[in-house]
N, C-alpha and C positions, 0 to 999 in steps of 0.2 A: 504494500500500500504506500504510495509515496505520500508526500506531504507538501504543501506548497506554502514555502515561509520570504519574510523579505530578510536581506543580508543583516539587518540589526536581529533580527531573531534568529538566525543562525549564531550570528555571535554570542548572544545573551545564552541560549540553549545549550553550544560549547562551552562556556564558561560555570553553567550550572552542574554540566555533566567534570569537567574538573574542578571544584569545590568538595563537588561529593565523593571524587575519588581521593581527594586531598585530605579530606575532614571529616567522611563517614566511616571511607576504608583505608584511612590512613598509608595509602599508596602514591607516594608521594612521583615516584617514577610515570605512572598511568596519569597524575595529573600533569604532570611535564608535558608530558608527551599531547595532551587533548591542549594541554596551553599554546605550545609552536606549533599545530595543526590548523592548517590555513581555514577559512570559512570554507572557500570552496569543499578543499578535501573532507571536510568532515560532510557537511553537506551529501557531496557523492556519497562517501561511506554510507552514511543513514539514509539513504535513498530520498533526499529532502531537495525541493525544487525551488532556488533561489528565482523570486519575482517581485517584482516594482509592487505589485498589489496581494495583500496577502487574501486568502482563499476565503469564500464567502463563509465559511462554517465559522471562521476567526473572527467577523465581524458580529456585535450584537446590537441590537437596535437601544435594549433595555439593559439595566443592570443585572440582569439574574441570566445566567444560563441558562437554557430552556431541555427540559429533559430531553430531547436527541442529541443536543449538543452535549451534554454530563453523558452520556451512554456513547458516544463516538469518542472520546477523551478514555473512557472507562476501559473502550474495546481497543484502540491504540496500544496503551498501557501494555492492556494482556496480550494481545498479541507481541507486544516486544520480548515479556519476559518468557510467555509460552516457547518461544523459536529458542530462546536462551537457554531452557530448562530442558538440557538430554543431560545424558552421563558421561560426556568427552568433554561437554563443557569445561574449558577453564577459567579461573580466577577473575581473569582479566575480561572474559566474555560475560560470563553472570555481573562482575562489576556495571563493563559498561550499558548492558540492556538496563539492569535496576538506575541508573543515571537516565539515561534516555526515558524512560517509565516515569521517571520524577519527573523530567522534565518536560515531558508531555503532558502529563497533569496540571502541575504548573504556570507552564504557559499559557494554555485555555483559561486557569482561575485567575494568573493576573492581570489577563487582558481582559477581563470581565468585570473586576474589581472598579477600576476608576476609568478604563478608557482609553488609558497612555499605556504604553509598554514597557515602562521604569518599572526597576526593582523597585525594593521598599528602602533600601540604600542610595538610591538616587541615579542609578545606572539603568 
């Protein structure tokens, strides 16, 4: 399923996925490595389509998410960590789908929140 985001939510989304690999799983290698990882490359990696205009499902008219939008966010989610969850998996692959899964959650609740696409840090 790809995803259609614009280049500041690639970055915001690489950056969330190295925090949690910095400060959840305290791997700090794996967060290196997502920090000097260009927007593009990550982007391709996560099958995510950099565009001028983000995808109509990211826009909300109203403040609340509306239940297909919370259930397509939900089904993202598990689809990332489902693909993630065999038993060759390694460390590094269950890391980065649970990063990715946060930050797909995430992204949908903070762009719903107030409208802008700032963290709650100011980025």
């Amino acid at each position: 399923m790809k995803k259609y985001q614009t280049y500041d939510q690639v970055e915001k989304t690489k950056a969330k996925a190295s925090r949690f690999a910095a400060d959840v799983l305290q791997d700090d290698d794996l967060a290196d490595s997502l920090e000097e990882e260009s927007p593009e490359s990550y982007a391709s990696r996560k099958r995510i389509v950099i565009t001028d205009n983000p995808s109509r499902r990211n826009i909300v008219a109203d403040d609340d998410m509306s239940k297909s939008e919370l259930q397509d966010s939900v089904d993202q989610a598990l689809d990332i960590l489902q693909a993630a969850y065999v038993p060759e998996s390694d460390r590094e692959t269950l890391a980065q789908a649970m990063g990715d899964a946060i930050a797909a959650l995430e992204e949908d609740l903070d762009e719903d929140d107030d409208g802008d696409d700032t963290d709650d840090d100011g980025q």
